[in-house]
Each structure stands twice: as C-alpha cells, then as structure tokens.
C-alpha positions in Angstrom: 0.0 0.0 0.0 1.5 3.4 -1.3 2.5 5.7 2.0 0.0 8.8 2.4 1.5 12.2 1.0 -0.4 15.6 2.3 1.5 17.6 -0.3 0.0 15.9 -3.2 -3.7 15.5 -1.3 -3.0 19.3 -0.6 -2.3 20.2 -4.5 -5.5 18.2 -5.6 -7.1 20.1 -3.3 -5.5 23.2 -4.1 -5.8 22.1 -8.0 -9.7 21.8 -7.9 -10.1 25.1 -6.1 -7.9 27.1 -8.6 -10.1 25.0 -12.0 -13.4 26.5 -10.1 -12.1 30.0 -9.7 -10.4 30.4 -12.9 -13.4 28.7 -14.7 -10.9 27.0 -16.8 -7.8 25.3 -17.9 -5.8 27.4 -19.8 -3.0 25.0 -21.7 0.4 26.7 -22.8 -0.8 26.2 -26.5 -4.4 26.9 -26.3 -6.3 30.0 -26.3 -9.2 31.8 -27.1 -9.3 33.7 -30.0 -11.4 36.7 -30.4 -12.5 38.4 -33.5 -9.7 40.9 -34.9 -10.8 44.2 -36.6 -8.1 45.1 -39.6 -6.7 48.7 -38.2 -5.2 50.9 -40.4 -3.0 54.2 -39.1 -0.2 56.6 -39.6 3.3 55.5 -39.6 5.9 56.8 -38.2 9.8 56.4 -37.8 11.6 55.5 -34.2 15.2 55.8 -33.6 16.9 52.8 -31.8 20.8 52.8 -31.9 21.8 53.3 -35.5 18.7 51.5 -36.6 15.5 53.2 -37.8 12.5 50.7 -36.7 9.0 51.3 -37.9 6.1 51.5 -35.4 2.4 52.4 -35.9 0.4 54.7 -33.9 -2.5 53.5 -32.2 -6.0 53.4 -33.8 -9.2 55.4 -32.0 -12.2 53.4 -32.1 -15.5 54.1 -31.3 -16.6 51.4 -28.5 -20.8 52.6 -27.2 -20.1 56.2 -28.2 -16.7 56.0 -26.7 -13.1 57.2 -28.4 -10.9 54.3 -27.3 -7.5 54.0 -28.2 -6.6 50.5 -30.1 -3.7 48.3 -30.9 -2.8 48.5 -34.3 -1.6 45.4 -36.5 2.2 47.2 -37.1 2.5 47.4 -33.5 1.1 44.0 -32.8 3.8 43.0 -35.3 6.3 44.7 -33.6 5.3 43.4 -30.0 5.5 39.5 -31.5 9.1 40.1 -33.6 10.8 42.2 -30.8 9.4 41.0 -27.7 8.3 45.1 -27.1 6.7 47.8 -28.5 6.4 51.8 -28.0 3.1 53.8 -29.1 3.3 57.9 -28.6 0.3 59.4 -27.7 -2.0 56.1 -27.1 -4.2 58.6 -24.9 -5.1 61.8 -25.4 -3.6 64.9 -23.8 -7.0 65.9 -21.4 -6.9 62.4 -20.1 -3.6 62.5 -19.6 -3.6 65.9 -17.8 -6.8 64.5 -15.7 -4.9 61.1 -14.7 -2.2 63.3 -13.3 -4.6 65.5 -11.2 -6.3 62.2 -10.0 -2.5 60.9 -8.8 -2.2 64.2 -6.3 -5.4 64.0 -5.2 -4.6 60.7 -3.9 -1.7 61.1 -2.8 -3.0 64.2 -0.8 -5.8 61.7 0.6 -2.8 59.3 1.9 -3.6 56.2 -0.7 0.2 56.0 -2.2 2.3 53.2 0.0 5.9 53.6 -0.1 7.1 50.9 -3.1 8.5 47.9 -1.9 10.7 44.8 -4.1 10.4 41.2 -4.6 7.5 39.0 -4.3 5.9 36.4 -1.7 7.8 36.3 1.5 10.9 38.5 -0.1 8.8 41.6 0.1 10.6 44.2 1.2 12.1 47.9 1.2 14.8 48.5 -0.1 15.6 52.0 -1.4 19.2 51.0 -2.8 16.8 49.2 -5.7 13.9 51.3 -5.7 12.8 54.9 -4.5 9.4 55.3 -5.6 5.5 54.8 -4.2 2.7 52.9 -5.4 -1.1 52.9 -5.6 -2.6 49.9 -6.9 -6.0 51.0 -8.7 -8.6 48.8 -10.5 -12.3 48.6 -11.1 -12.5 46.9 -7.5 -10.5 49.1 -5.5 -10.6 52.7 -4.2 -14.5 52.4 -3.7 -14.0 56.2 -1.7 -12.6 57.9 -4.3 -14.3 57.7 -7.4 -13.0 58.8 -10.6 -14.4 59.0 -14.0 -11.0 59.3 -16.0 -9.9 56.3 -13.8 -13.1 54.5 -15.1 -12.2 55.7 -18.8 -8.7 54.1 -17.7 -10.1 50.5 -17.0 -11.7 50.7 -20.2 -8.7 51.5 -21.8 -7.2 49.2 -20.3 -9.5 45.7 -20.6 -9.7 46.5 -24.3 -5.9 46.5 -25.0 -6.4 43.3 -23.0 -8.7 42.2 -25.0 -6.8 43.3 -28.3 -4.2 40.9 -26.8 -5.7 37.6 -25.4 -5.3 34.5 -27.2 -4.4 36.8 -30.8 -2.3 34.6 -33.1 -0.2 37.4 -34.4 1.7 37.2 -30.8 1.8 33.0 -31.3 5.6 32.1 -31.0 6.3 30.2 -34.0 9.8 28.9 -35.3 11.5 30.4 -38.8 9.5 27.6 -40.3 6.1 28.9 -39.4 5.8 26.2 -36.7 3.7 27.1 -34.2 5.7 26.3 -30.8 3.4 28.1 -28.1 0.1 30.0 -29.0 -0.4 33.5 -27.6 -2.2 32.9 -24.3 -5.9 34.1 -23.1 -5.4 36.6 -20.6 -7.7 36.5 -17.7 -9.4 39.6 -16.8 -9.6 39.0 -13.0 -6.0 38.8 -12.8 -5.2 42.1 -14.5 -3.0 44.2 -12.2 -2.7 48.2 -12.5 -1.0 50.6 -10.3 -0.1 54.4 -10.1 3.8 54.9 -9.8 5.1 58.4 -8.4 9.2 58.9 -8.7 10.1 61.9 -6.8 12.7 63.5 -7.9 15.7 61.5 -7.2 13.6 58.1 -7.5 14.5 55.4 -9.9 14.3 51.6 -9.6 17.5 49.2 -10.8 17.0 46.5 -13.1 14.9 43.8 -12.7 12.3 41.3 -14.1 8.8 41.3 -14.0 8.3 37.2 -14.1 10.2 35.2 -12.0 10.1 31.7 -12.7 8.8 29.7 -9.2 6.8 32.3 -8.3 3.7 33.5 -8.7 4.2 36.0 -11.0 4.6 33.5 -13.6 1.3 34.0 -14.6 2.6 37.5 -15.9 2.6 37.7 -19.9 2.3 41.3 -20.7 3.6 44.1 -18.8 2.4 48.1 -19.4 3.7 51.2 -18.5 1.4 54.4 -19.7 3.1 58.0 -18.8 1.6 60.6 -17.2 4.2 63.1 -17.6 3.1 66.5 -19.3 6.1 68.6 -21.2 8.8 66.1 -20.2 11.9 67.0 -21.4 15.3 65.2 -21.1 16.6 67.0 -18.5 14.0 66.0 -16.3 15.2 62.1 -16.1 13.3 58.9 -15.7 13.8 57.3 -18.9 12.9 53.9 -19.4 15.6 51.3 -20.2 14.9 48.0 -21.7 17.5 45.4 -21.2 18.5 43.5 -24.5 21.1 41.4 -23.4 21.2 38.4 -22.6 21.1 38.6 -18.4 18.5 38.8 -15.9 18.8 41.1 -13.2 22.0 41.6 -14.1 24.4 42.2 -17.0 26.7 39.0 -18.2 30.4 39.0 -17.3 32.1 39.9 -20.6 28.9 41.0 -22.6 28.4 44.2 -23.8 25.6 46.3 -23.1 22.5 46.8 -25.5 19.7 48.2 -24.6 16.8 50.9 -25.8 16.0 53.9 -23.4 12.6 55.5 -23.7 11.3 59.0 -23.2 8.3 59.1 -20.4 6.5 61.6 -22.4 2.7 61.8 -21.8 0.8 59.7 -23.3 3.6 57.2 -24.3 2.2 53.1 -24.1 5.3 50.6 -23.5 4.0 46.8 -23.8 6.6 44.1 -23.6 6.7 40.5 -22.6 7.1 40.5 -19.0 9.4 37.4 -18.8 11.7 38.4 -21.5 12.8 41.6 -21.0 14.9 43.1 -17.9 14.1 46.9 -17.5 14.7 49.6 -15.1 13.6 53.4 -14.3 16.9 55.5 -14.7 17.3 58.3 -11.7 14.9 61.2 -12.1 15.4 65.1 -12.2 12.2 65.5 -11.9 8.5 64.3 -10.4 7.9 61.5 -13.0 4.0 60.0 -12.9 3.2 56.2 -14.9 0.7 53.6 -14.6 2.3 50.4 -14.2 0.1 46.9 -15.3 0.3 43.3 -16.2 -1.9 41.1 -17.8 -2.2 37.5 -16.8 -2.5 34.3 -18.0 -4.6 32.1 -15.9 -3.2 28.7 -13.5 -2.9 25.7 -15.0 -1.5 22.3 -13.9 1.9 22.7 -14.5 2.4 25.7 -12.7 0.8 24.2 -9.4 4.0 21.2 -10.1 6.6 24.2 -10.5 5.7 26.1 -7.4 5.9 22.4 -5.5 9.3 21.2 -4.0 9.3 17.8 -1.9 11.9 18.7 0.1 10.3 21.7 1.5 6.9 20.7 2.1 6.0 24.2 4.5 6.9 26.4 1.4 5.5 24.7 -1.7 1.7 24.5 0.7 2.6 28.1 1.1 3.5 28.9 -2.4 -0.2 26.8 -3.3 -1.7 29.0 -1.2 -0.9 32.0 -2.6 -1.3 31.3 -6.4 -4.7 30.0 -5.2 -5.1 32.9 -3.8 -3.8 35.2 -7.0 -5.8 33.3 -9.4 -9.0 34.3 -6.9 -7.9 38.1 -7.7 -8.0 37.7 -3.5 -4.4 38.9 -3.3 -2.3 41.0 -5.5 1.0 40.2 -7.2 4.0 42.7 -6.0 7.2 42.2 -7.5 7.3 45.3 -9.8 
C-alpha cells in the first residue's frame, strides 16, 4: 500500500479550487481567439541605436459612443518580432492631464504606500533598488474615491487586454512557421494596475517582472502608460529596456545593449514581461506612470513548478498563494 503524502492531497485540493475560480484550464498552446478588426493608421519612424525601426500609432475606435484607443496590427507586429513595442500618444492629452490631477489627489488623501521589491515572502524595502510609491488602482479598489477618467482608464485598459488575449499574431512560432506556443488568453480578473510616483531623485534598478517559481509567472504582458506632461530630457526617468542576454544583471564579458525611452505623456510601453529586464533611470524630476500586467490564468503545471518535496511548509505556502492570486483575493508585487 502506497504511503499517504499531504502535499500531493494538498495540490488536488489546491488544484480543484484554482479550475473553479479560474473557470478554466488554460493550456500553454491553447487560447481563445477573439474576432480581430483590420486597423489601419499613420506611420511613423523611431530611432533605436543606428537602426531606424517602424512603429504604428494607435487606432481610435468608437466602443458605445466611446473614443478608445486601439492596438494597431504594425505594433502587434512589432510586439511579436521584438518582444516590445512603444506607441506615442496612445491617450489623449486631457486624459492624460486628468490622470495626473487624479494621482495628487490621492496622494494628498494618503492612498500612495511607499514601493516595496520582490514578491511572496521576499517583500521588502529597499531604497538601494527602488525609491518610488505605489497605488494599486482597479475597477474593485478605491471604492471612496471615485473617478471618471480612472473609469475611462479601465476601459482602456480591458480593451488592450482584449486586443491581446489569445491573438495569433503574438503566437511564438519557429523560422519555419511552426507554431511552438500559441499566444495565451489573458484573464481579466487577474489584470493588475498601479499608479507609480518617482520623486525627484527616485528610480528603480533593473529587474524582471516574471520570476520563474513564483507566482508571477502568470505575468505575460507588462504596461507602463506616462503621465508626464512637457517632459523633457533633463528631467530624467527614462525607461531602459534590457536587451542582453542577463536577468537582473548584465553577463560578465557581454556588452551592453539596450533601448531607453522617453516618459513623455501619453507614451504606451507593452513588452513580454518574462523576457525583458528593465529599469527606471534616476529622475530630475516628479515623473507620474501607470504600471500593469496582464495575466495568463493557472494551469497544472504551474501548481508542479511552485511544489518542492523537500520543503513541504513552502510549496503549501506557495499553493496558497497562487490560489489565492488566481481568486484576484491577493495582489502580485514584485514590480
């Protein structure tokens, strides 16, 4: 008779919970895929190294009477080729301006938290990483302080999402056309959005978004939409996107290769959260973003990843808490 094992009862149990909350199995190569709408827009030219690289602005639908900004298929493109794309002015300049007044007044009403690094049990400060403060926001929190360019902000917001779950132009697919793993269906109760304030002095060092054993695994997409009105390059902040090789850090003997972008109002950075190590150079100046990541839901294997026999206390712990995340009970905080 096989000997009893309360980790694997534990993971079943675990398991059963997460398929009810999540509603479904979402495999590595499955996905729903939603009807696509051919957008055409303006083109415009992008300076990276000694490169020129073409991106697309966004495309301004009308959703119930609504202007609301859209992907467009060139920057789709981009996104799937380069693991990363950059769209000036994906919202307009009054909503930008009235995001910005909707950050002071919460930070006036005492809602920002000092920002803290890592994720789980590693949570911590640390202000030799990361000087900065946080608000998380979302359609569920911040029930006292209602705003309506916040709600024109989730809209936003769930449509990209939308624009991005399950769409076969982001399919990875080998030089032969061979479809390796198909562009996964983002669950909309595991989106995550925050407001980001660097004072003047603030920055935050490299680091990854998805951490392999963690929960944050589930993180496919990550977004950062500026808030900063007449930014100019003395002011700081940029955004620098790691193309090397490295994680957190740079590679003994590899040189260095990245793209740094201007935080300039209105300014949409997508990239794939596990691929690409980023950081917020140091800051001149107050600089204002909202910060997101869209999620895959839980599936089997990642219940087996976040296990480890030989440390039975943790994995139950680690259950837990993707339980937990895939509930939308608890909120992911490594960035």
């Amino acid at each position: 008779m096989q000997s009893f094992n309360p980790l694997v009862l534990f993971q079943a149990l675990i398991l059963g919970h997460v398929c009810l909350l999540s509603n479904a199995f979402v495999g590595p190569n499955y996905g729903f895929r939603p009807q696509k709408t051919q957008v055409f827009s303006p083109m415009e030219k992008s300076r990276f190294g000694n490169q020129w690289t073409v991106m697309q602005n966004s495309q301004t639908t009308l959703v119930q009477g609504t202007a609301i900004p859209r992907i467009g298929e060139e920057d789709l493109n981009s996104l799937s080729q380069k693991g990363y794309v950059v769209i000036r002015d994906f919202i307009p300049n009054n909503l930008v301006h009235s995001l910005q007044n909707d950050v002071q007044d919460l930070r006036q009403k005492g809602k920002f938290r000092v920002a803290r690094i890592g994720q789980d049990s590693t949570n911590t400060l640390n202000t030799e990483i990361r000087v900065a403060e946080t608000c998380f926001i979302g359609p569920d929190k911040l029930g006292d302080c209602s705003s309506d360019s916040r709600s024109k902000l989730y809209t936003i917001l769930d449509t990209l999402r939308s624009d991005l779950s399950g769409n076969s132009v982001l399919d990875k697919r080998e030089p032969s056309g061979e479809l390796v793993t198909a562009a996964p269906a983002l669950d909309v109760k595991l989106s995550e959005t925050l407001y980001a304030y660097y004072p003047e002095g603030g920055f935050y060092r490299r680091h990854r978004d998805a951490i392999t054993g963690s929960a944050s695994v589930l993180r496919k997409y990550s977004l950062l939409l500026y808030l900063n009105e007449n930014w100019s390059p003395e002011d700081g902040g940029k955004l620098r996107l790691h193309m090397d090789s490295g994680g957190d850090e740079l590679p003994a003997g590899e040189e260095p290769n990245y793209l740094d972008v201007e935080p300039r109002g209105g300014t949409l950075v997508l990239f794939r959260s596990e691929q690409l190590p980023h950081e917020v150079l140091d800051t001149k100046a107050t600089r204002l973003a909202i910060v997101g990541w869209y999620n895959r839901a839980m599936t089997a294997s990642d219940i087996n990843s976040l296990s480890n026999e030989s440390d039975n206390i943790r994995a139950a712990l680690l259950l837990v808490a993707a339980a937990l995340v895939t509930a939308g009970v608890i909120n992911l905080v490594l960035n």
